[in-house]
RODO-2510 file (C-alpha; in nm, 4 decimals, decimal comma):
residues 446
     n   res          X          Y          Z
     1     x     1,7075    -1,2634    -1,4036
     2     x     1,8617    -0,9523    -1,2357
     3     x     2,2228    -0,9228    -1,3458
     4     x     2,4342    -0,9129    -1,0012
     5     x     2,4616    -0,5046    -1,1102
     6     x     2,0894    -0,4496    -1,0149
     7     x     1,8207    -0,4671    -0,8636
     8     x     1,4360    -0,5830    -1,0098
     9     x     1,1712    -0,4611    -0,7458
    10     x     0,8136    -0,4867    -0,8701
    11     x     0,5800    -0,2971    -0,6638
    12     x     0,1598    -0,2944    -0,7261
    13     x    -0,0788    -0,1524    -0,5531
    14     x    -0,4350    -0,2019    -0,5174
    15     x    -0,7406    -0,0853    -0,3024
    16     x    -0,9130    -0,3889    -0,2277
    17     x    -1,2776    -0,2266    -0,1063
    18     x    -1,2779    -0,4474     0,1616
    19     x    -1,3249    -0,8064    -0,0335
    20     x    -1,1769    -1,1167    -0,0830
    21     x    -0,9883    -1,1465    -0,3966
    22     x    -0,9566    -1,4264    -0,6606
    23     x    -0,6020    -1,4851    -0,6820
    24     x    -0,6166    -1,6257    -1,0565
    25     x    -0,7775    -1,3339    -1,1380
    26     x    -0,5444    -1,1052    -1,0096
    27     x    -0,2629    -1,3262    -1,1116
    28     x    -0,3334    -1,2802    -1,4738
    29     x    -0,1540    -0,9898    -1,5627
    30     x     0,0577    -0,9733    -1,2333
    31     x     0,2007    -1,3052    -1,3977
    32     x     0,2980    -1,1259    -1,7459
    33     x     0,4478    -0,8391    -1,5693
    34     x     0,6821    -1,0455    -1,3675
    35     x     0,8024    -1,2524    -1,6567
    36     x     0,8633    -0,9426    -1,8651
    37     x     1,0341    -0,7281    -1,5495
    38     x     1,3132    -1,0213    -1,5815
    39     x     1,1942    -1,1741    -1,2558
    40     x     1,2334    -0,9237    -0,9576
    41     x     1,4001    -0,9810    -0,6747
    42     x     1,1822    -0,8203    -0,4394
    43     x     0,7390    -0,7804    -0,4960
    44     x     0,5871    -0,5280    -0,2418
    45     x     0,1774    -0,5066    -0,2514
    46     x     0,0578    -0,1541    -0,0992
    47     x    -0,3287    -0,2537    -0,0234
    48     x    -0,5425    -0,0019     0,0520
    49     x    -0,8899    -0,1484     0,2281
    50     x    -0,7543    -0,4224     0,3090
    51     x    -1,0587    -0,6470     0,4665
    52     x    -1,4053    -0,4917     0,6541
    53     x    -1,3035    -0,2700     0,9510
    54     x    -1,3742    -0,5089     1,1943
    55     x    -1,1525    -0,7793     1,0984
    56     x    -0,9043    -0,4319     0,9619
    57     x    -0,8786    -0,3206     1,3234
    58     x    -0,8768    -0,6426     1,4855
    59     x    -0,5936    -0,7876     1,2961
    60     x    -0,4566    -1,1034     1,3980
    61     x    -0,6750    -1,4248     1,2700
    62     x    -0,9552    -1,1924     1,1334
    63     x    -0,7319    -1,0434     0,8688
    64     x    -0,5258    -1,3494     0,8150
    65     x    -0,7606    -1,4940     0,4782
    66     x    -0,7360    -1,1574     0,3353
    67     x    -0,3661    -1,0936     0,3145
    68     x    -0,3570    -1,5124     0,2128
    69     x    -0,5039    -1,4507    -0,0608
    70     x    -0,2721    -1,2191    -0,2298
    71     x     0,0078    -1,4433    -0,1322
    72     x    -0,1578    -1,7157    -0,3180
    73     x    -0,1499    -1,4945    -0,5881
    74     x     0,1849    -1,3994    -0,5817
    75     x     0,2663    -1,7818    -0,5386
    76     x     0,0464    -1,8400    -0,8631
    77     x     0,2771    -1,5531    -1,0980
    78     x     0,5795    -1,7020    -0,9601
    79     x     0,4941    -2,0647    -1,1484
    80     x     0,5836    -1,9204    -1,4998
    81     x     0,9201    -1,8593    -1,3774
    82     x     1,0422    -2,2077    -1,3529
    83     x     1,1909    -2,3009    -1,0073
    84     x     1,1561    -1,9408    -0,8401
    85     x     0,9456    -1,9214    -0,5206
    86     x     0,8820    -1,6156    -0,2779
    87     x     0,8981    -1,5468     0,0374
    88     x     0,6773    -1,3234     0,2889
    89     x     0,9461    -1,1748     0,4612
    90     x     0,7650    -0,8980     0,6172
    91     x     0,3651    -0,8233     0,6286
    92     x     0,2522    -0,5085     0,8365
    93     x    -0,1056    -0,2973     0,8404
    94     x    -0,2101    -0,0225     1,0377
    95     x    -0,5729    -0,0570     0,9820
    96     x    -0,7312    -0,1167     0,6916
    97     x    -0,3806    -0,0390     0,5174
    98     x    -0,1204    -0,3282     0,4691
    99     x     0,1797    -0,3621     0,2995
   100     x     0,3339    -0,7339     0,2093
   101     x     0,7505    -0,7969     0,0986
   102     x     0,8405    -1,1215    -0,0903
   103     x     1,1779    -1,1830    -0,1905
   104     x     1,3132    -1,4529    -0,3842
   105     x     1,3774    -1,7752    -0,1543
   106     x     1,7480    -1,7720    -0,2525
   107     x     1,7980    -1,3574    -0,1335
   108     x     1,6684    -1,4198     0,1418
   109     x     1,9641    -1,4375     0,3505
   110     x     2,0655    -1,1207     0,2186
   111     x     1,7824    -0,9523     0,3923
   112     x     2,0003    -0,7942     0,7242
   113     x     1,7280    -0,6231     0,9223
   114     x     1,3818    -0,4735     0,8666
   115     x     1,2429    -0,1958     1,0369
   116     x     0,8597    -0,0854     1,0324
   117     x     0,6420     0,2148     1,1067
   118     x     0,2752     0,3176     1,0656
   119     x     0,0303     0,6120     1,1089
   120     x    -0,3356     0,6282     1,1468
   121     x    -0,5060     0,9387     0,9014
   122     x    -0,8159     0,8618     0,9606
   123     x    -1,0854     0,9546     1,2062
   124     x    -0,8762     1,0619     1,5173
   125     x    -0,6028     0,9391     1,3578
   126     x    -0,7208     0,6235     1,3356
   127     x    -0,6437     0,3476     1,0738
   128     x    -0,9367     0,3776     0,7993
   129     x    -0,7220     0,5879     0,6400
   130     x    -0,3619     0,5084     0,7593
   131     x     0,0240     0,5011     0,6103
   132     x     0,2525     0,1805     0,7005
   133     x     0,6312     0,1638     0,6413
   134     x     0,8858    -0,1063     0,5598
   135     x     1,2398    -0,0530     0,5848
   136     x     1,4454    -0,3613     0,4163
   137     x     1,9200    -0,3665     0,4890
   138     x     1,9923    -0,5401     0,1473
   139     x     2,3225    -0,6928     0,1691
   140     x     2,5544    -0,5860    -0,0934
   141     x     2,9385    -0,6700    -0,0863
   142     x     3,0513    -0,4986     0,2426
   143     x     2,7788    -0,2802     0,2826
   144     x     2,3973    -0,2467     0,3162
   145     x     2,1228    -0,1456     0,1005
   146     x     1,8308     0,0191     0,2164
   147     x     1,5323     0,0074     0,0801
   148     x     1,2069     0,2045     0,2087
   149     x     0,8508     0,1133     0,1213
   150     x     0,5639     0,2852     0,2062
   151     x     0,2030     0,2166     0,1618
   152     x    -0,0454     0,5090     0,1583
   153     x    -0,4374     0,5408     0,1785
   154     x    -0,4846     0,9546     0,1776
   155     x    -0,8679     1,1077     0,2151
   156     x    -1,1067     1,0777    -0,0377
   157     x    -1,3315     1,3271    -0,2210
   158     x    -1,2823     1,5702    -0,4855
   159     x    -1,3016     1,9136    -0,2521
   160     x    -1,0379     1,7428     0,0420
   161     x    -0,7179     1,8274    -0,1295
   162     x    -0,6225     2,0382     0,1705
   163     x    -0,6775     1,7415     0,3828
   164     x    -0,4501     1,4674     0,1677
   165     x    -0,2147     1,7276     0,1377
   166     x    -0,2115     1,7614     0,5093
   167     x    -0,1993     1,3597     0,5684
   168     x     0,1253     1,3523     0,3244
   169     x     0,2971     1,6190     0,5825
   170     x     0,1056     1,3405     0,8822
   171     x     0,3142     1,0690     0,7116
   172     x     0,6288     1,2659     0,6953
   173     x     0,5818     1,4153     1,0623
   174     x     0,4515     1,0687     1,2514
   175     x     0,5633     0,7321     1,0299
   176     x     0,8361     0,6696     1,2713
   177     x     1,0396     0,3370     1,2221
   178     x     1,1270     0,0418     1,4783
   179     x     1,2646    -0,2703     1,4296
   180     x     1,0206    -0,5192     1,3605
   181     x     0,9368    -0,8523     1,5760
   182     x     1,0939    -1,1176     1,3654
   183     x     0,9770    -1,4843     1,3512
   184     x     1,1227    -1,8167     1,2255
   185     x     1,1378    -1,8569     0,8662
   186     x     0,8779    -2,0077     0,6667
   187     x     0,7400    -2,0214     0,2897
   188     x     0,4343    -1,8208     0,3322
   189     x     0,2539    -1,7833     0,0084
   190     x     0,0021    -2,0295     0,1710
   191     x     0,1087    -2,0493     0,5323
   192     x     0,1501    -1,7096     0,5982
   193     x    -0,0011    -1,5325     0,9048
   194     x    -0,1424    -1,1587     0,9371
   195     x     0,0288    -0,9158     1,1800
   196     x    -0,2473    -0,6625     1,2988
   197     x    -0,0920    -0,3351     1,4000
   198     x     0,2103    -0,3364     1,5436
   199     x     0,2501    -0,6980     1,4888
   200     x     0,5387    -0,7450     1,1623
   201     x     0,5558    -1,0860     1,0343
   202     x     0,8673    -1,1798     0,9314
   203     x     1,1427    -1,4326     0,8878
   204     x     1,4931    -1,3315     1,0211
   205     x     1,6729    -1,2800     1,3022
   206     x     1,6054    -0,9575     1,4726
   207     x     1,8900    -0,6574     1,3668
   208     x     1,8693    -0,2596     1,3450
   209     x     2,0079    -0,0275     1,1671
   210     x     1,9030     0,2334     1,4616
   211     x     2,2247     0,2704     1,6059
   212     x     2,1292     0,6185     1,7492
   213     x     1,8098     0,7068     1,9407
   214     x     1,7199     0,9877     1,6919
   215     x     1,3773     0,8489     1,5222
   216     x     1,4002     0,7806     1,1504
   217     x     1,1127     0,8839     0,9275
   218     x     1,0584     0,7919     0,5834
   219     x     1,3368     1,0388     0,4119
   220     x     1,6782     0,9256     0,5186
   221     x     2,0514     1,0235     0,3788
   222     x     2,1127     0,6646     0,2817
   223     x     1,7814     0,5080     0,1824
   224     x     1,5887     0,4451    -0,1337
   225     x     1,2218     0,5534    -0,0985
   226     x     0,8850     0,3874    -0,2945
   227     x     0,5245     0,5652    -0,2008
   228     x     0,2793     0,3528    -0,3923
   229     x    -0,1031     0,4043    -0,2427
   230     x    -0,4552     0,5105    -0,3454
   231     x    -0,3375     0,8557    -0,2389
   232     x    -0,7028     0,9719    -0,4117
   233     x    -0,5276     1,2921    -0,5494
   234     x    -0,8631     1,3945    -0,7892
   235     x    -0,9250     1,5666    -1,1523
   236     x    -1,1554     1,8080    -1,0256
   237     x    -1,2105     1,9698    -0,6907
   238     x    -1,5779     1,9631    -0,7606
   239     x    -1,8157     1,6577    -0,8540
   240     x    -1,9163     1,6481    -1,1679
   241     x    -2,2952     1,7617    -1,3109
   242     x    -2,4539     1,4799    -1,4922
   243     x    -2,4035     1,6708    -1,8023
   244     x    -2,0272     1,6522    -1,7530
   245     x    -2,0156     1,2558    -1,7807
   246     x    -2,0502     1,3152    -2,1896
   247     x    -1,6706     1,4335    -2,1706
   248     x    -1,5173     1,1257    -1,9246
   249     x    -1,2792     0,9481    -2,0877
   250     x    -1,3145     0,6979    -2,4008
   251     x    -1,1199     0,3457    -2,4804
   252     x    -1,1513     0,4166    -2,7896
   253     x    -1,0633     0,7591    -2,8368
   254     x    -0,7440     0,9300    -3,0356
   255     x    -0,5121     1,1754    -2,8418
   256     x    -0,6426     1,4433    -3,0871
   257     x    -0,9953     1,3306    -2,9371
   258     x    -1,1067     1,5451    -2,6474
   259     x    -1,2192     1,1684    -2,5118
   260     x    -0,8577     1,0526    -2,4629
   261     x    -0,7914     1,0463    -2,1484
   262     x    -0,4413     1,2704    -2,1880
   263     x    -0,6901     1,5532    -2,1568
   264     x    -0,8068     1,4647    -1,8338
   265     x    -0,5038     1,4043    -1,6847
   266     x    -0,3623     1,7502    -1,7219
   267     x    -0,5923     1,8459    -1,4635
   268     x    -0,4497     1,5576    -1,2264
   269     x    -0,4429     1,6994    -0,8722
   270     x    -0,1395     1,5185    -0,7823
   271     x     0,0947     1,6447    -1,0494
   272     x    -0,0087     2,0275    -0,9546
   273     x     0,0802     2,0015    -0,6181
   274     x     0,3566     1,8368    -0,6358
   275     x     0,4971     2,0972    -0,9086
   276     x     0,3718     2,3449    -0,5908
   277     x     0,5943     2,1751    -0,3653
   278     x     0,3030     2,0607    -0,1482
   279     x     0,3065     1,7368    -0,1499
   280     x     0,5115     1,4325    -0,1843
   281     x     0,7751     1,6604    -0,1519
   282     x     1,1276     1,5151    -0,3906
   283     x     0,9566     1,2038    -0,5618
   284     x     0,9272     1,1801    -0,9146
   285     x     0,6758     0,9488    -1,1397
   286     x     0,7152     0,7605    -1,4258
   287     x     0,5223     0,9190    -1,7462
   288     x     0,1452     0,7885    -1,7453
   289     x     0,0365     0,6334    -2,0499
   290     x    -0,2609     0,4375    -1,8939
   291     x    -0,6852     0,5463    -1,7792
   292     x    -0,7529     0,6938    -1,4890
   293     x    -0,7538     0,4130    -1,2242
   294     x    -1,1066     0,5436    -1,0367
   295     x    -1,4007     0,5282    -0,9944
   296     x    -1,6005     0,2160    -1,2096
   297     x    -1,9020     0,1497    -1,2540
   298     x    -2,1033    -0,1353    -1,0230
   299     x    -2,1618    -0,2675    -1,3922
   300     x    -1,7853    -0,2680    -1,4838
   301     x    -1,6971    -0,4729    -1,1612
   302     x    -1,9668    -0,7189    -1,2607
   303     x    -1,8135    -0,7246    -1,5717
   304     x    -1,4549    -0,7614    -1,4721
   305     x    -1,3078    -1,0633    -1,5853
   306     x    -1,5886    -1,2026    -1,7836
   307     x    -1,5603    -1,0685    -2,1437
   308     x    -1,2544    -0,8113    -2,3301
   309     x    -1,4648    -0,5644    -2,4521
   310     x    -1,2789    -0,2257    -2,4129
   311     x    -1,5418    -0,0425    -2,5774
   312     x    -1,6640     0,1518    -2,2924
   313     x    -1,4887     0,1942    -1,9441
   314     x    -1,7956     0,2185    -1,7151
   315     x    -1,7302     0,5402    -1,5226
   316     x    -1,9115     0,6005    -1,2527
   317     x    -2,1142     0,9539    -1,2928
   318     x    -2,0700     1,0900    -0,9337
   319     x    -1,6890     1,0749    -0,9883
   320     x    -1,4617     1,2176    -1,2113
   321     x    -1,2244     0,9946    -1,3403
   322     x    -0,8684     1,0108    -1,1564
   323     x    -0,5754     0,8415    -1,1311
   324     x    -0,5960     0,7970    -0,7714
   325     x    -0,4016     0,4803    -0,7712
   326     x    -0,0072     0,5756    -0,8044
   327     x     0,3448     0,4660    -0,7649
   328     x     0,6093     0,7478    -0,7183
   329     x     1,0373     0,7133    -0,6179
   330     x     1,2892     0,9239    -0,4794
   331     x     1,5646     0,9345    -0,7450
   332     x     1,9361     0,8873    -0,6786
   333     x     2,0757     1,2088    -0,4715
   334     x     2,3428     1,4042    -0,6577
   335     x     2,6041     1,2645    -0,4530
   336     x     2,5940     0,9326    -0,6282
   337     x     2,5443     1,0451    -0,9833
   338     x     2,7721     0,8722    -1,1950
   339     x     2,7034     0,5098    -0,9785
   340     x     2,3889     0,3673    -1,2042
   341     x     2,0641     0,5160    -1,2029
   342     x     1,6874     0,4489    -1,1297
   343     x     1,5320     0,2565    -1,4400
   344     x     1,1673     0,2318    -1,4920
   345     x     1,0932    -0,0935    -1,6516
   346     x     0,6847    -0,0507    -1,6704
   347     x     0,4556     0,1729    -1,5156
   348     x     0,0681     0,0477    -1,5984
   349     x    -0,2311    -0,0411    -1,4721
   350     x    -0,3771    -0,4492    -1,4029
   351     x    -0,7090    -0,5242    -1,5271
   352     x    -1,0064    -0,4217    -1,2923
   353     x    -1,0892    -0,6688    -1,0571
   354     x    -1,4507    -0,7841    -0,9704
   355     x    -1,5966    -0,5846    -0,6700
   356     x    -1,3532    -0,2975    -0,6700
   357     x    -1,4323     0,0193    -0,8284
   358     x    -1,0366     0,1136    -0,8373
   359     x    -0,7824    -0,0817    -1,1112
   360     x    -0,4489    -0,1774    -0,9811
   361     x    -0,1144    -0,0381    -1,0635
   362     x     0,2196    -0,1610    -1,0847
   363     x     0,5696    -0,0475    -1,1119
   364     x     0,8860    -0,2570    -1,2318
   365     x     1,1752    -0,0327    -1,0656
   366     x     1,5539    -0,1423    -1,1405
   367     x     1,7779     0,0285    -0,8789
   368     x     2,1924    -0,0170    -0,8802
   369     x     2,2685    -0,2752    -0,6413
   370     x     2,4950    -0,0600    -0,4274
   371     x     2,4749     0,1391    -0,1099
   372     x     2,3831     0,5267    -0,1043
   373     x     2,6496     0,6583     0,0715
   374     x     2,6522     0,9316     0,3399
   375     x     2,7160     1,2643     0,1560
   376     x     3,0498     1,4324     0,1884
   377     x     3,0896     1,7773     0,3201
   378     x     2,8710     2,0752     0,1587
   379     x     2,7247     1,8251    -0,0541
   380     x     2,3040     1,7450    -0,0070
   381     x     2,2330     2,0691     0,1608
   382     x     1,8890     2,1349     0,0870
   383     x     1,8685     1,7621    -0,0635
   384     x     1,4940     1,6564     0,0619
   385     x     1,7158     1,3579     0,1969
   386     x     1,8929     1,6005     0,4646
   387     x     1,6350     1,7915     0,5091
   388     x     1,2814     1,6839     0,4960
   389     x     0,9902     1,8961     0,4505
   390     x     0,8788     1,9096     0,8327
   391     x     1,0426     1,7507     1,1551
   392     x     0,9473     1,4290     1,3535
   393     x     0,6706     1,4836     1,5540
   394     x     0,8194     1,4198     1,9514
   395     x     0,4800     1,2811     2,0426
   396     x     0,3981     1,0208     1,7600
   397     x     0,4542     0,7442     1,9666
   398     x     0,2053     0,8155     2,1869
   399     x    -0,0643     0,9561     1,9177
   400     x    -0,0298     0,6048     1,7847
   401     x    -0,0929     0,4127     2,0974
   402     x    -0,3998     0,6318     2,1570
   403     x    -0,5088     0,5842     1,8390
   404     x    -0,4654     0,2023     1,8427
   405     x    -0,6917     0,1981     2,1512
   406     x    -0,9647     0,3408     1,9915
   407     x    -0,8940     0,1303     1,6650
   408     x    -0,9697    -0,1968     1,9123
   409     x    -1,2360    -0,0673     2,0704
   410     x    -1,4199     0,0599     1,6954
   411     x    -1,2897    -0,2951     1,5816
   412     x    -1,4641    -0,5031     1,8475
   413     x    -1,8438    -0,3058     1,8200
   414     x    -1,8303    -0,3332     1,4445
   415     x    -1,7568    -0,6672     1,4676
   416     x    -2,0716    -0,7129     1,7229
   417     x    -2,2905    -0,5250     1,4829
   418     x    -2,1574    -0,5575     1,1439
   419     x    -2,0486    -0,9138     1,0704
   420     x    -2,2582    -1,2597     1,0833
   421     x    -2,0347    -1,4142     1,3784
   422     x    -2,0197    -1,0881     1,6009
   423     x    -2,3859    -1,1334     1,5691
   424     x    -2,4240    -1,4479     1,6398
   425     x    -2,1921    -1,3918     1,9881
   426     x    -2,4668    -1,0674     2,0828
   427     x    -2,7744    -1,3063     2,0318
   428     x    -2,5929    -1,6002     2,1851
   429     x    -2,4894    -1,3992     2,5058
   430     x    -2,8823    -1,2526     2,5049
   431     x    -3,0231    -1,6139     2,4862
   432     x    -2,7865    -1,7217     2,7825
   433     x    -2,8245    -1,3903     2,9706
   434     x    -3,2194    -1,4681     2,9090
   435     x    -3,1820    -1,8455     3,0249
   436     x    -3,0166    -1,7384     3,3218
   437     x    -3,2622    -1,5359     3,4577
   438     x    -3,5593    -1,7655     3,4086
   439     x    -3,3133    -2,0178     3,5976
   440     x    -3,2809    -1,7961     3,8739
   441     x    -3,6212    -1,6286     3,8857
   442     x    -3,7828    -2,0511     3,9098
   443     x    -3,5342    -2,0835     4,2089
   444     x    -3,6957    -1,7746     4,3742
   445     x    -4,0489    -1,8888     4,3322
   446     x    -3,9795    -2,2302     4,4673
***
């Protein structure tokens, strides 16, 4: 258990492709880690494609057995640790894009406020590709903690590196927090309800920390700050020729072997720009000692979960491999040096899940339980803390509320075309529109 110096946060994140999952699937190595991370306080799930788009931009009841499942799961790793149970205290999505906080049933109460943001990247800014934000006050002594999560789902493809790098500065520029609508408290690993966009669910009274009307974005003096997404940062900027699959990674392979996948990775997209100061501008990343996390095989998801044999990964061959799937921090600021520091527990992958072509990641953080405290006079300047890489964007409020219009309107005709039930309301409405016409057409020829 956390020693009252600390704090355990495990934080995974997945992208879902838009299915159901098994919880006791998922559970199985989500259950080790959380055993071996000493039992965290706090578990926060970034998932990326989150349900269909329909029941994505809907929200509300249509996204409700998607986001249940993965608090059954969290439910299910929580048995191996005796008498600890969870608690949803805060589920938010823009979109396809959600991000989930359980905390430990007895630390609850030490939650203060929470405060919530999101931002649509997608398609005129709308939420296919999309950012959400949760901003926890951690009681500690006399003070607060704060704690900032944010889940990220950045554009895809190997030649749009421009484009994710411009949706990081999006993030930074438009994920603007508000306090969140609070609800009653409740267990929610199996009662818990969705929140479509702008909809938090969560269990305590409603308190701020806005005690100024200057919006907050994601870097703040005083907060701790966790990015964990499919941010799709590639290995190439090209796709690769068929002939290039003979050098993807190998299971099997030595480092000395130009088949390990430490080879690959020094071409990782992500670490290069951020090194260029383009991206993801402060944060810092635990050492990778795990596969690239994208793209597998239709044959590897069919596979997933039904045998152990690591003799072959299954790449896909219009892909390279990437680690497109990562977790990244914003270390202590100078001004607190000396008061603990951040400890990286485990940084790894989960095993791939049936019907996703991306693996899921995890990272067991262990922050000092104390406050960050306002810098003193001439110290942070330049810190990315005071002085983030671009300015709140005046107008993100109403970008958003645009955007969400569209997101309903997109939401409601896929659901018409794309799913079974939407379907069955078009040929239902046809039948009666039909039947109503021969009704009145009889009463005219009488």
């Amino acid at each position: 258990m956390a020693s009252t110096e600390t704090l355990d946060i495990l934080v995974v994140t997945f992208n879902c492709a838009r299915q159901l999952i098994k919880p006791e699937f998922f559970t199985q190595r989500l259950s080790n880690t959380v055993r071996e991370s000493q039992r965290p306080t706090i578990i926060v799930l970034s998932l990326q494609e989150i349900a269909p788009i329909a029941y994505a931009f809907l929200g509300g009841s249509y996204l409700a057995p998607y986001l249940r499942r993965f608090g059954h799961a969290v439910e299910l790793a929580a048995k191996g640790l005796g008498e600890a149970e969870y608690v949803n205290v805060v589920t938010r999505n823009v979109g396809m894009t959600a991000c989930m906080v359980f905390a430990l049933e007895e630390h609850v109460g030490k939650i203060q406020w929470i405060n919530s943001g999101g931002v649509g990247l997608g398609v005129h800014e709308m939420g296919n590709k999309a950012a959400v934000g949760l901003r926890l006050g951690y009681a500690v002594s006399d003070d607060v903690m704060e704690l900032t999560f944010v889940a990220a789902h950045l554009a895809p493809m190997e030649d749009a590196l421009k484009t994710r790098n411009e949706d990081w500065m999006n993030i930074v520029r438009r994920l603007v927090f508000t306090p969140a609508d609070f609800r009653s408290i409740r267990k929610a690993p199996r009662r818990q309800a969705a929140s479509g966009e702008g909809e938090s669910e969560a269990l305590l009274a409603n308190h701020s920390n806005d005690t100024s009307t200057k919006p907050l974005g994601i870097y703040t003096p005083n907060a701790h700050l966790i990015l964990a997404g499919d941010l799709n940062y590639r290995t190439s900027s090209t796709k690769p020729q068929p002939s290039d699959t003979l050098a993807f990674p190998r299971p099997t392979a030595e480092p000395t072997d130009p088949h390990h996948y430490s080879h690959l990775l020094r071409d990782d997209q992500l670490s290069h720009e951020r090194r260029a100061g383009r991206t993801c501008h402060g944060l810092s990343e635990a050492p990778i000692h795990f596969p690239p996390t994208y793209k597998y095989s239709d044959e590897a998801q069919l596979l997933a979960g039904k045998n152990n044999d690591v003799t072959t990964w299954n790449w896909a061959g219009h892909r390279w491999p990437s680690w497109c799937d990562r977790i990244l921090y914003l270390d202590l600021p100078e001004w607190m040096k000396g008061n603990g520091k951040v400890e990286v527990q485990k940084y790894d992958t989960l095993p791939l899940q049936p019907r996703s072509d991306h693996r899921p990641v995890m990272l067991a953080l262990r922050l000092p339980l104390k406050a960050i405290p306002a810098p003193e006079d001439g110290q942070g300047e330049g810190h990315v803390r005071m002085r983030p890489p671009s300015d709140i964007d005046p107008d993100w409020r109403a970008r958003r509320a645009v955007a969400r219009r569209k997101e309903i309107v997109v939401g409601l005709l896929a659901y018409l075309s794309l799913t079974w039930e939407g379907r069955g309301v078009v040929v239902a409405l046809a039948i009666g529109t039909l039947g109503g016409w021969a009704i009145v057409r009889s009463m005219l020829e009488v």
